[in-house]
N, CA, C and O atoms as CSV, one atom per row, in Angstrom:
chain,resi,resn,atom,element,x,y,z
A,1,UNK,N,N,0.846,-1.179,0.000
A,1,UNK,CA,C,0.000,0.000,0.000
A,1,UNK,C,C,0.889,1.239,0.000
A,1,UNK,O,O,1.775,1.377,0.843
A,2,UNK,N,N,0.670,2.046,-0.853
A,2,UNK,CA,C,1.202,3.362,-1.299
A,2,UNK,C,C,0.642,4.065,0.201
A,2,UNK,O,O,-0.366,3.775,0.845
A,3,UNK,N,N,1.652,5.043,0.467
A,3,UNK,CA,C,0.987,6.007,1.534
A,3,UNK,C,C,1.556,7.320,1.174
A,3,UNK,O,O,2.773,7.472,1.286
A,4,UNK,N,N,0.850,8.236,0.775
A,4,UNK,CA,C,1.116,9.775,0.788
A,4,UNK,C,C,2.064,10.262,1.370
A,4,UNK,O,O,2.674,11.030,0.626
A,5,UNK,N,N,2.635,10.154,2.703
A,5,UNK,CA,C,3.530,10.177,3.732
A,5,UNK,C,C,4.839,10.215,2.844
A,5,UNK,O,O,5.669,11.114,2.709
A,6,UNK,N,N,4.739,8.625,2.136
A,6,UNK,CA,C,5.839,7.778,1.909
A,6,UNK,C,C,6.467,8.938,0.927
A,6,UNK,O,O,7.566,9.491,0.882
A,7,UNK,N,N,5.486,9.027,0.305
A,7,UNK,CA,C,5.871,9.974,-1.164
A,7,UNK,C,C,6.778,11.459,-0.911
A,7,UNK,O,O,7.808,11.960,-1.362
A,8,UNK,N,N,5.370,11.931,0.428
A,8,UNK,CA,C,6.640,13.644,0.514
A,8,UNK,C,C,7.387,13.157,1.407
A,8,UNK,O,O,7.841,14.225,1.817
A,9,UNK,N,N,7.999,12.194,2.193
A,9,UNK,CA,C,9.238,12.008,2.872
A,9,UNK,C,C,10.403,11.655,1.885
A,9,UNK,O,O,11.561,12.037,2.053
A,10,UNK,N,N,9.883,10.725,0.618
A,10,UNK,CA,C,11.009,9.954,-0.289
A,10,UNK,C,C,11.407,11.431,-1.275
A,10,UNK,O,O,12.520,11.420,-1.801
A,11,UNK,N,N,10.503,12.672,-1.513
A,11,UNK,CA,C,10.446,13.067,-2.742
A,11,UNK,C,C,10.754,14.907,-1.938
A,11,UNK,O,O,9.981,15.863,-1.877
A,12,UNK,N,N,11.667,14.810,-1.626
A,12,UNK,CA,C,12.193,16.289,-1.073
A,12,UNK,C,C,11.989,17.511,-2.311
A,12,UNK,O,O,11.869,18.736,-2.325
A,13,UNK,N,N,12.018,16.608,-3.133
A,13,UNK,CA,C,11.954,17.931,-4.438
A,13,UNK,C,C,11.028,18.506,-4.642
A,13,UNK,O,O,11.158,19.625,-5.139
A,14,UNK,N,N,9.839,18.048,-4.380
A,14,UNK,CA,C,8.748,18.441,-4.437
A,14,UNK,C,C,8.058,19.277,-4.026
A,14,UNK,O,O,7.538,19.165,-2.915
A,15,UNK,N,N,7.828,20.543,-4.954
A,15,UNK,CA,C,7.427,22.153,-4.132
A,15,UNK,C,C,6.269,22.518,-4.451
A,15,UNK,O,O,5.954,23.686,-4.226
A,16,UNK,N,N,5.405,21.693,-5.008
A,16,UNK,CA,C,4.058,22.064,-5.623
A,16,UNK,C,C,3.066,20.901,-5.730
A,16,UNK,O,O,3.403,19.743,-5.978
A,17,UNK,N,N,1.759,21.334,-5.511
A,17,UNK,CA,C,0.477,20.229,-5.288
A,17,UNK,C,C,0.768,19.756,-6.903
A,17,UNK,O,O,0.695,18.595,-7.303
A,18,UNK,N,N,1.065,20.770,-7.606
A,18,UNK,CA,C,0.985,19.668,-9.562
A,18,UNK,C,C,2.041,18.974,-9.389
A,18,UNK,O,O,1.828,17.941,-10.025
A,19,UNK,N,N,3.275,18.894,-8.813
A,19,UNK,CA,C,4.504,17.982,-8.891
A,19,UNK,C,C,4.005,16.802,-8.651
A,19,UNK,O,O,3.877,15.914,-9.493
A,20,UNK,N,N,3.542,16.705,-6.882
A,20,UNK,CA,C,3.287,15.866,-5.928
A,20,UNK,C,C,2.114,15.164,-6.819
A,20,UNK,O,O,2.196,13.945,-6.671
A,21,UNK,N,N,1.040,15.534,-7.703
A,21,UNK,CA,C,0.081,14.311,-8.550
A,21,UNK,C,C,1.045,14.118,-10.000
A,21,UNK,O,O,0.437,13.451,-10.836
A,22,UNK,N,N,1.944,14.413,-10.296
A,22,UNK,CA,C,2.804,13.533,-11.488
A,22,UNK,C,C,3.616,13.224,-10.216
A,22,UNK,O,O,3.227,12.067,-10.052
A,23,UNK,N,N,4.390,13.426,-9.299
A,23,UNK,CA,C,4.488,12.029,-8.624
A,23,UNK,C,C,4.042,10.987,-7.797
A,23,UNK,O,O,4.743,10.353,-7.009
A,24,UNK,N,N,2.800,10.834,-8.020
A,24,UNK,CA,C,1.344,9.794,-7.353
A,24,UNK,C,C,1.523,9.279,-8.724
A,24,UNK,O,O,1.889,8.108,-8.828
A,25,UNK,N,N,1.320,9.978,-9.794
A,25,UNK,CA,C,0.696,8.608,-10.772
A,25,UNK,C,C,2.274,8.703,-11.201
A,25,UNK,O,O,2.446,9.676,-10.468
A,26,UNK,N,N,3.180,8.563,-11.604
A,26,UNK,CA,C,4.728,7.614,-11.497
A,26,UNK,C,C,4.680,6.705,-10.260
A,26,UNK,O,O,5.527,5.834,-10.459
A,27,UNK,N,N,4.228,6.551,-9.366
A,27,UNK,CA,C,4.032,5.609,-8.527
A,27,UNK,C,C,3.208,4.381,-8.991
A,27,UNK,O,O,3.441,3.184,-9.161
A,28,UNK,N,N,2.020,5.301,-9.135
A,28,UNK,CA,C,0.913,4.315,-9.495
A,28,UNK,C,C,1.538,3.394,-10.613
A,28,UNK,O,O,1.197,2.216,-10.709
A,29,UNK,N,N,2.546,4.021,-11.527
A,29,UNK,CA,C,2.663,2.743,-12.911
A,29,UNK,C,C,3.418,1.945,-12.467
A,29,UNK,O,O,3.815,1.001,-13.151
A,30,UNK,N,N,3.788,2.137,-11.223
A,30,UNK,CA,C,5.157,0.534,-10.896
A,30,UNK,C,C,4.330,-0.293,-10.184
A,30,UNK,O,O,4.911,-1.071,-9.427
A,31,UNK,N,N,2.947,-0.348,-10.223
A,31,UNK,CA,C,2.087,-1.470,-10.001
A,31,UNK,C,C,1.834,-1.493,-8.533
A,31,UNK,O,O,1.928,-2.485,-7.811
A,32,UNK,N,N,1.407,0.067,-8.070
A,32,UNK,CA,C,1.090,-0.014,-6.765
A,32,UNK,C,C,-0.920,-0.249,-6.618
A,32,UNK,O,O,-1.774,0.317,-7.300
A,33,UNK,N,N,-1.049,-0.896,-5.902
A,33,UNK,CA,C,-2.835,-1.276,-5.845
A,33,UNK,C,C,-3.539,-0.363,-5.123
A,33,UNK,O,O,-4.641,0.008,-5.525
A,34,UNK,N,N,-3.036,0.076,-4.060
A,34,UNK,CA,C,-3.780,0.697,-3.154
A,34,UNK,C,C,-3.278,2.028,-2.809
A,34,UNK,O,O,-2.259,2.271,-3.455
A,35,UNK,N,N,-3.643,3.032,-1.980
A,35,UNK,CA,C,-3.349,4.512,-2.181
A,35,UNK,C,C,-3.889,4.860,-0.701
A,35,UNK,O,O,-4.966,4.365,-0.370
A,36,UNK,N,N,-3.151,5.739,0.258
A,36,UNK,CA,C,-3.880,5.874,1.329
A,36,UNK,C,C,-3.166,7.096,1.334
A,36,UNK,O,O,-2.077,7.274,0.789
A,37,UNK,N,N,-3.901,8.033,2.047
A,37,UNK,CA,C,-3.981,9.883,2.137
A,37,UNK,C,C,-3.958,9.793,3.565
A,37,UNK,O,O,-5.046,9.896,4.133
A,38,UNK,N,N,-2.872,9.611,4.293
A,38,UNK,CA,C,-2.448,9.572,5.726
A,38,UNK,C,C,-2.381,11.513,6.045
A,38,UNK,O,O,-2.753,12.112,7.054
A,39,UNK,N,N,-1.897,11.959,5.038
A,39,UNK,CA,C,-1.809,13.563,5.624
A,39,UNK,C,C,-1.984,14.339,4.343
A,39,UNK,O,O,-1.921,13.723,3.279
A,40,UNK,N,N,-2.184,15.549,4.356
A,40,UNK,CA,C,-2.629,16.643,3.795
A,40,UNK,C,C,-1.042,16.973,3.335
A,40,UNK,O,O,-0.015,16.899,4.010
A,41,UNK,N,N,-1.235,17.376,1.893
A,41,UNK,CA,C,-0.078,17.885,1.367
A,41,UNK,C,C,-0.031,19.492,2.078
A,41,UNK,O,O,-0.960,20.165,2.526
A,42,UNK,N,N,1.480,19.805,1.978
A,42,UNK,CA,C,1.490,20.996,3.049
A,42,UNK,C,C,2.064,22.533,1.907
A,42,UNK,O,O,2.563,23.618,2.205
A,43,UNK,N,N,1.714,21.965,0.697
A,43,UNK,CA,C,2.150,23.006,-0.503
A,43,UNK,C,C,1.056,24.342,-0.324
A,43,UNK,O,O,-0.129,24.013,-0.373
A,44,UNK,N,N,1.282,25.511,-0.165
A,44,UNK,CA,C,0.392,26.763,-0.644
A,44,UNK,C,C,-0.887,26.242,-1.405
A,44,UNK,O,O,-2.081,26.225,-1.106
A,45,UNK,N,N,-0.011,25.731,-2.755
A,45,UNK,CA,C,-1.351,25.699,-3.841
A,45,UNK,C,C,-2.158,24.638,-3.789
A,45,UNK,O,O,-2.949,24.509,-4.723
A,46,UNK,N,N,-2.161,23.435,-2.488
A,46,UNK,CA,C,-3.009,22.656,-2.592
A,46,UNK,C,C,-4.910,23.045,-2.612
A,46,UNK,O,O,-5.532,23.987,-2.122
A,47,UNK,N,N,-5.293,22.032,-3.280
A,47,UNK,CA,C,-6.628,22.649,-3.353
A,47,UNK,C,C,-7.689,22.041,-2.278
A,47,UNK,O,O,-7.474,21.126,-1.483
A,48,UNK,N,N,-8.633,22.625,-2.418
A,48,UNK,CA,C,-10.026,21.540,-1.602
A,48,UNK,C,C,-10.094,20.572,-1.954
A,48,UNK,O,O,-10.037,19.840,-0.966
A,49,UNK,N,N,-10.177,20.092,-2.691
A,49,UNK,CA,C,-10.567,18.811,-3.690
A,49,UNK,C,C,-9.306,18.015,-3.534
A,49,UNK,O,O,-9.233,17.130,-4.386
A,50,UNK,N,N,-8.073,18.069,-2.529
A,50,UNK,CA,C,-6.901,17.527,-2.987
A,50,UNK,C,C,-7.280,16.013,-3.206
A,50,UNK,O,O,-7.118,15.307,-4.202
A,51,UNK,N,N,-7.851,15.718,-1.936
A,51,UNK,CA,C,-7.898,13.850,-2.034
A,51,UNK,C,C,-8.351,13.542,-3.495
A,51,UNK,O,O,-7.778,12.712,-4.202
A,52,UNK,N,N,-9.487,14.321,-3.907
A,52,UNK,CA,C,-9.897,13.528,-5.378
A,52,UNK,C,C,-8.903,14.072,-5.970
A,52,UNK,O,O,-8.273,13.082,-6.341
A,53,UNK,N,N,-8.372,14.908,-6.287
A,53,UNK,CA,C,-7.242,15.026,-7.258
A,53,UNK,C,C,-6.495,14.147,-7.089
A,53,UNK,O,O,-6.593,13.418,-8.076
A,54,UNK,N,N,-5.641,13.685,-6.278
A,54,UNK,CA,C,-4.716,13.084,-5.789
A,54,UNK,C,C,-5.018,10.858,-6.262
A,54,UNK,O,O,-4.402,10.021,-6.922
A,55,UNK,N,N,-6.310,10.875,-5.402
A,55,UNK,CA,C,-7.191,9.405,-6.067
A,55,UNK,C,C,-7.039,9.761,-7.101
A,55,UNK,O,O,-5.989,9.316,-7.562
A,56,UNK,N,N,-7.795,10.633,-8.039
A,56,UNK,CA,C,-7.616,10.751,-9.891
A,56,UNK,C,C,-6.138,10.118,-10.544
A,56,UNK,O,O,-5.897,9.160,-11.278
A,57,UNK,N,N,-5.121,11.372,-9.754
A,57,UNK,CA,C,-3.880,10.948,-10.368
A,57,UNK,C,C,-3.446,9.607,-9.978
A,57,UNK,O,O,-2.341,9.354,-10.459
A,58,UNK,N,N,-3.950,8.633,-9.249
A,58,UNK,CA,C,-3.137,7.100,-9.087
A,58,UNK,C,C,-4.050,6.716,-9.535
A,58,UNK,O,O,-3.492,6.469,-10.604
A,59,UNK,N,N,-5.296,6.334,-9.751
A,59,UNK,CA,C,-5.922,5.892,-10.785
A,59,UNK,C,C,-6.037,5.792,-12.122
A,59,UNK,O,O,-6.630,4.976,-12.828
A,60,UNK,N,N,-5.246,6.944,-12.422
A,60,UNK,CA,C,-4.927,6.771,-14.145
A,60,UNK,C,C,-6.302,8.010,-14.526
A,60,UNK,O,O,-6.603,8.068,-15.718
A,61,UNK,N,N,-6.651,8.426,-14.093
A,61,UNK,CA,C,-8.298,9.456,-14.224
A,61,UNK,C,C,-7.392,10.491,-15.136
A,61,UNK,O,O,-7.738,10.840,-16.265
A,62,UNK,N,N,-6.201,10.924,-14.498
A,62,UNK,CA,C,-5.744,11.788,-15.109
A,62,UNK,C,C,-4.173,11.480,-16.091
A,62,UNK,O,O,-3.359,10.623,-15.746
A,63,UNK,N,N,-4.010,12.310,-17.246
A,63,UNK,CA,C,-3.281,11.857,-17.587
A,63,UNK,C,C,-2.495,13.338,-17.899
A,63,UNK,O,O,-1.372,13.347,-18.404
């Protein structure tokens, strides 16, 4: 199981809510199944909607 956590602890580079969903779905293609939103991204531009954005981008919704 993928955890959100995992992602902004592994991915220091990451300065923006659009980075952080192209790096959810690069996750998602190395054949991860499951997706869990343990914490709130802590970027300025995150939106209301992050969780569905965020589900979208590991689901493949978005491309």
């Amino acid at each position: 199981m993928l955890k959100l956590s995992e992602i902004l602890v592994s991915r220091k580079d990451i300065e923006t809510f659009a980075q952080l969903q192209q790096a959810v779905m690069e996750v998602a293609r190395t054949g991860e199944r499951f997706f869990r939103m343990d914490v709130k991204p802590p970027y300025p531009d995150t939106p209301e909607d992050w969780e569905d954005r965020l589900e979208a981008a590991f689901s493949g919704l978005i491309r």
